[in-house]
N, C-alpha and C positions, 0 to 999 in steps of 0.2 A: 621704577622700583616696584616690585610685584606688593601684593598687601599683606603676606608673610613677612616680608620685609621691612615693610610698615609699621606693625605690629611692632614688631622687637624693638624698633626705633625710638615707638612712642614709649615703648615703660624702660627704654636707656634713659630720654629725656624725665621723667618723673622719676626716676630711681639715683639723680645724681645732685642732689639738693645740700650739697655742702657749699653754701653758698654766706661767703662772712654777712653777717650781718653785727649790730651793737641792740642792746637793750634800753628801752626806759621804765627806770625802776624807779617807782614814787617816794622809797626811803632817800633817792639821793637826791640833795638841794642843791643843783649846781650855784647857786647864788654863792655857796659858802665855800668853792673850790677857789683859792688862787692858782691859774696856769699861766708860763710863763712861755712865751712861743719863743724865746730868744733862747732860753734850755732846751725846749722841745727840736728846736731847726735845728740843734747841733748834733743830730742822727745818730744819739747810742744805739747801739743795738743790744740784747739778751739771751744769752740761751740758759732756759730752766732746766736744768737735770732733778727730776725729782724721784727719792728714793723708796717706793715703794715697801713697806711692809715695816719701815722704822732701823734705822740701822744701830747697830754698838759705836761708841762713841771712841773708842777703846782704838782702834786705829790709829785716830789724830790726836790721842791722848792716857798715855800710860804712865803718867806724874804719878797715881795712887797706886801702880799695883800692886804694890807689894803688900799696903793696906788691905786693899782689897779682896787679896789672896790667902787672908789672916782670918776671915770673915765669911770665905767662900764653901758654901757647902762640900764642893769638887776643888780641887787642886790646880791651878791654871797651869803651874811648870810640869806636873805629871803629865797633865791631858795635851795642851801643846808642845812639851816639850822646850826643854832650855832654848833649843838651837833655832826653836820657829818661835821663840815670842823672845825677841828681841830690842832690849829699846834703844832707840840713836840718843846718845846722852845730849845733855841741854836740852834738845826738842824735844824730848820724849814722847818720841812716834815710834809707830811699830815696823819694824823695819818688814818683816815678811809679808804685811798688809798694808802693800805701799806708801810708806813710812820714807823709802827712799826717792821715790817720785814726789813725794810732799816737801822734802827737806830742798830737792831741787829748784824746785816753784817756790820757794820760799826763801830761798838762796837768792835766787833771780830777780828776785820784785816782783813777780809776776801773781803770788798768793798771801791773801790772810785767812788764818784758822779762828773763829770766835768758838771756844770750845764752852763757851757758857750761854747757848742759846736754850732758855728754860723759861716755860710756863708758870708763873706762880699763879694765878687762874686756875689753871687747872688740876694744881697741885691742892688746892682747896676744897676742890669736887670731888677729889683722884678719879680725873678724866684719863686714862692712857685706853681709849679705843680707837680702832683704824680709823672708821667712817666717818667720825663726828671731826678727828684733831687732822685730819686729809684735808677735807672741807675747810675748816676754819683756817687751814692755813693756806690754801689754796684760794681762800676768797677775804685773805687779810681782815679776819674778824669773828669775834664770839657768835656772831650771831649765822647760823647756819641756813636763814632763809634771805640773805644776802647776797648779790649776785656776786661771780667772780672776779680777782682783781683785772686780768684784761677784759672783762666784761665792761666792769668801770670806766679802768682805762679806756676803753673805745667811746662811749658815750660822754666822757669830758673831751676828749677830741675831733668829737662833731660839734660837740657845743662853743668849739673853738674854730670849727674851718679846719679840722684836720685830719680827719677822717675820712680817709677814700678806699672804699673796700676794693676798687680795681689795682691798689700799691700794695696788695697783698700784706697789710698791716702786720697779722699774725698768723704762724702757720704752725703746725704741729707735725711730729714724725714717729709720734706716740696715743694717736688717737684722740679723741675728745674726753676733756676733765674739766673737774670744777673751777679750775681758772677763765672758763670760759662760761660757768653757765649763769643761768639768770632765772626770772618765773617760764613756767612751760611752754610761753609762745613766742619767748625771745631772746634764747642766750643769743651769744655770739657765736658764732659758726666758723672755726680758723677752715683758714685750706689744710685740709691735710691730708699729706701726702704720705705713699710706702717710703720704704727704704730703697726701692729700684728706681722712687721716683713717676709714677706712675701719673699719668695728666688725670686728674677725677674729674673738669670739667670736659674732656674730650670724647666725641662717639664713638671716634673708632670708626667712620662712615667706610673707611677703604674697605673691611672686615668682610669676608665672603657670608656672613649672615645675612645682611641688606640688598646684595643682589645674587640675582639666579646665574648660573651659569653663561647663558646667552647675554644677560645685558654684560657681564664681564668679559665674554671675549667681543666686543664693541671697542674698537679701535676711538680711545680720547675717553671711556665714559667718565677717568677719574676728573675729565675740566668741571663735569656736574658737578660735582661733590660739594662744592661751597656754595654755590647756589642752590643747592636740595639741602642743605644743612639751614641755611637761613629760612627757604620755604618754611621748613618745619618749626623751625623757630615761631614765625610769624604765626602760620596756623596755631598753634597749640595756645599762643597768647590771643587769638583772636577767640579761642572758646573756653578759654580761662577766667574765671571771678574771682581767681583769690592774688589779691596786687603781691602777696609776697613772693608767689609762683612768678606771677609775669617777670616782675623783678630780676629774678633769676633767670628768665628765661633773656630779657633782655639785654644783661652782662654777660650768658652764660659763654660767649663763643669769646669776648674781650678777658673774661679771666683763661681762658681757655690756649687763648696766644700767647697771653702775659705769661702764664707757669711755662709754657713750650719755651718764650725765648729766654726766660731764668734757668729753665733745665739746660738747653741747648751751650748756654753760656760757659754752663756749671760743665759739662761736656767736654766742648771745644776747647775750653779756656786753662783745663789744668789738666796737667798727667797724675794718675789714680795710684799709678803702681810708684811714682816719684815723692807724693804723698807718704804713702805706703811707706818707703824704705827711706825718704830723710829725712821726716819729722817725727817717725816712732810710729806709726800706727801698726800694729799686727792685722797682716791681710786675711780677709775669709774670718776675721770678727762680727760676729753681727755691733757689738755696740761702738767699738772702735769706728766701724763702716759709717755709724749715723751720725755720730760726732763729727766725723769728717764733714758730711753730708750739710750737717745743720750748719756749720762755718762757711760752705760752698754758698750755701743758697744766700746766706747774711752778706757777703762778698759779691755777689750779684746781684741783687737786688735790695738796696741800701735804704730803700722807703719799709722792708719789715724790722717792726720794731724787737719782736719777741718771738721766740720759737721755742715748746717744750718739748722735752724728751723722757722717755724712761731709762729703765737700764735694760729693756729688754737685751737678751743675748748674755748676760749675767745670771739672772736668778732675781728671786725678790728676796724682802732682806727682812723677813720675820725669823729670825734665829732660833725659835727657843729649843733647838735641839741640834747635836752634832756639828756644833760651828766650826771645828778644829780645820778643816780642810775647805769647805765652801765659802767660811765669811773671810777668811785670808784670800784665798782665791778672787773671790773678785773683790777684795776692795784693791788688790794688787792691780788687776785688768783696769779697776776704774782709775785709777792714778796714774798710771802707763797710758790710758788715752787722755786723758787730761794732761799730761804733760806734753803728749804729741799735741792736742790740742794747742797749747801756749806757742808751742815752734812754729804749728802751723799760722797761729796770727800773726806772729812774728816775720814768717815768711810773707805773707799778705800785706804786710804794714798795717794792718788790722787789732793790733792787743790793745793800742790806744782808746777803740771805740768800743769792740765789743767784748762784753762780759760775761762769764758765766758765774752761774749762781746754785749748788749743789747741798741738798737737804731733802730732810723726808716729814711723816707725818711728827716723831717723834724719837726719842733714843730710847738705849733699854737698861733695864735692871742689871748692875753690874755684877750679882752674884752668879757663878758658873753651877745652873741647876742640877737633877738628879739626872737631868737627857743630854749633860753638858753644851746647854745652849742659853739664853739670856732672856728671859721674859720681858714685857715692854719695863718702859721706863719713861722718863721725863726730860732728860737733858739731851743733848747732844750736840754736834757741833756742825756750825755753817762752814761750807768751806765759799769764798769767794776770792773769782781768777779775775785776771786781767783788767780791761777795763782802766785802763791808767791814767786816762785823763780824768776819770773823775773818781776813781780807789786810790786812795794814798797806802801802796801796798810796804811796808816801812822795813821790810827785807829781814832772812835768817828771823833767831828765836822774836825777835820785837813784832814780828806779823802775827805773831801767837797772842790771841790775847781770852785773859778769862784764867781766871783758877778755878780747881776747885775741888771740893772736899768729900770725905768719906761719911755715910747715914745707912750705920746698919740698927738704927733705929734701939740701942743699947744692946744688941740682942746677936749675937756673933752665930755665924751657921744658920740664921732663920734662915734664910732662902729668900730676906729684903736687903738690900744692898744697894742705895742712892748714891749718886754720885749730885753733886749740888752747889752750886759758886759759891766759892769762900765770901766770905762777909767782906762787906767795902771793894769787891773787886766786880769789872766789870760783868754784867750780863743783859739777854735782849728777851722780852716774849718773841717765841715766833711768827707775831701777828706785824711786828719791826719788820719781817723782809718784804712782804706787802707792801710797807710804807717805804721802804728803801727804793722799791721798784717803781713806785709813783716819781719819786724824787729823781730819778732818774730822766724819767720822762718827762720831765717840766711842771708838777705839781709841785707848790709849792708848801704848801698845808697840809701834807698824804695823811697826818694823823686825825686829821679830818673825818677819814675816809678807814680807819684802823682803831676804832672805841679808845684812840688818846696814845695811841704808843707810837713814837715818832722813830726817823730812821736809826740806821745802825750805823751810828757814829763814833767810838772810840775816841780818846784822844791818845797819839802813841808818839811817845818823845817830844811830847807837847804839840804835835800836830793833829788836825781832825782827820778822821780818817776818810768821811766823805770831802771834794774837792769839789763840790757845786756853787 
């Protein structure tokens, strides 16, 4: 290999340092975590859909609107129109905002709606900003210099013998977030991957960058390639001082096979376009593609716990203007692959283990402003799929759970318009789905780990809703 060659090589090897690691954070006392390896070896797995920018809650919940249409600056039946805001009676879901893909997962057993996940924290402050209620809920806790919950999650797991960064624990297919981070020298680092799948720990060694013309037409050069991949390996650790480098450089070729033979798997092992056309997904979606994707790789590689996604290929979901056509639009798209989603497990024999869990930083102000769009708000609704061995999902309107009321603060037309749980009826802070996901994973105490708010347990028809 000429030293051109060389060169490029060395800052591929420095330039690819997404390498899992876990945090130790001094606020956490593992002494006071109970885990339970006998919940943890039963291998749920999770997929986070989180909804950037706060969405309308209005979707999975049009009980008030007529209320609320009484009180609204703008007109809801003017500006949408009779024919697109329609509600499915008993459910009262929006039908044009897939309303009708809700009512089927809930038909099914496959979904509960807790349409009364509400902050009263932050109702006290009137906290409704991105950055602070992202974070907090992203890292199950008020307190915003707290690392994230699989951050946590990882480090009660080595503290347990269960942590092996080569099982690909947690992977992302929406970038690095606050579920992963910690202080500045030691979040958690998931693998994460594009949407085409792309190996991040791999060189690429075969790449006409690394060699010249001549050594490529050399009949066999590619038998080198593993043995000059290792060389460099070795060298580079050999003049390296910082152990988390080496570290990396150590695993780097074993995470590197591992993702090759989960991708390969995820390849060989299913038709895309069968996918495609008999569990629902719309081809040439980007988010429909990733949802696919994240179920493939949970199916293949049964040691990751947790994989988050966004909605990229949707849009984000700060509405406060022009909602009439985009926030129906995609929450339709997002229901439509979540229902493909559920066929898809189903297909897998997979709805039993893994679950998805769908929310954002916050909801929004129900009144329909002067831009006919929704400023933030406080409530909104979780949706959570699958997952049936340990979701008691209690099927049709009984999976609905949560009321809730109208708060235009005496004042009709201001342009404040609450939506808020009726009194004595179910509700969770959104700091509960953090601890729900602990629980999940074999903590047994997650409130512990969540300033006192323990999971999200309903009881429905007098059963609990978690099955742990």
């Amino acid at each position: 290999m000429e030293r051109r060659g060389f060169l490029k090589l060395t800052l591929a090897i420095t330039g690819s340092l997404l390498m899992p690691q876990y945090i130790y954070a001094d606020s956490l006392d593992l002494s006071t975590i109970e885990f339970s390896t006998e919940l943890f070896d039963e291998g749920r797995q999770t997929i986070i859909v989180f909804l950037a920018g706060g969405p309308s809650p209005l979707s999975g919940n049009l009980s008030n609107i007529e209320e609320i249409n009484l009180s609204s600056q703008q007109d809801y039946f003017s500006h949408f129109g009779r024919n697109y805001l329609t509600k499915i009676e008993e459910y009262d879901l929006w039908k044009e905002a897939g309303g009708e893909n809700m009512q089927n997962m809930l038909d099914n057993h496959e979904m509960t709606i807790i349409r009364t996940c509400y902050s009263a924290e932050r109702e006290k402050v009137n906290n409704k900003a991105h950055g602070i209620c992202s974070q907090q809920n992203m890292k199950g806790n008020f307190d915003v210099d707290r690392a994230g919950v699989l951050t946590t999650l990882s480090r009660i797991m080595d503290n347990n013998g269960k942590f092996n960064p080569l099982e690909l624990p947690f992977m992302t297919l929406s970038g690095e977030n606050d579920f992963y981070s910690g202080d500045p020298a030691n979040g958690v680092k998931p693998v994460s991957l594009s949407s085409s799948l792309a190996n991040p720990f791999n060189r690429g060694m075969n790449s006409g960058i690394f060699y010249s013309n001549e050594e490529r037409s050399t009949e066999g050069y590619q038998n080198k390639i593993p043995l000059i991949d290792a060389i460099f390996d070795a060298k580079a650790q050999s003049y390296n001082a910082i152990d988390a480098m080496n570290s990396f450089l150590k695993n780097r070729k074993l995470l590197s096979d591992k993702i090759t033979t989960v991708v390969e798997d995820r390849n060989n092992g299913s038709n895309r376009d069968k996918y495609l056309s008999t569990y629902g997904y719309v081809e040439n979606d980007r988010f429909h593609q990733t949802l696919a994707t994240a179920i493939e790789l949970l199916d293949s590689n049964t040691t990751t716990r947790t994989i988050t996604i966004g909605t990229s290929g949707l849009g984000g979901w700060d509405d406060h203007s022009y909602c009439q056509v985009n926030y129906t639009r995609r929450m339709q798209n997002l229901f439509q692959a979540l229902e493909a989603g559920m066929r898809h497990l189903d297909g897998i024999g997979k709805k039993n283990k893994i679950s998805i869990m769908v929310f954002g930083e916050f909801g929004r102000n129900v009144n329909l402003n002067a831009s006919f769009g929704w400023d933030h708000g406080n409530l909104q609704n979780l949706y959570l799929l699958g997952g049936t061995d340990y979701f008691n999902h209690a099927g049709g309107t009984d999976a609905i759970v949560g009321e809730t009321v109208v708060d235009n603060g005496g004042r009709a037309k201001s342009g404040r318009i609450w939506l808020k749980p009726k009194e004595d009826t179910y509700w969770c802070e959104p700091l509960s789905i953090g601890a729900t996901l602990y629980a999940i994973h074999g903590i047994k105490n997650p409130e512990a780990l969540t300033d006192g708010y323990g999971v999200i347990n309903p009881k429905i028809n007098g059963k609990e809703f978690l099955k742990l």
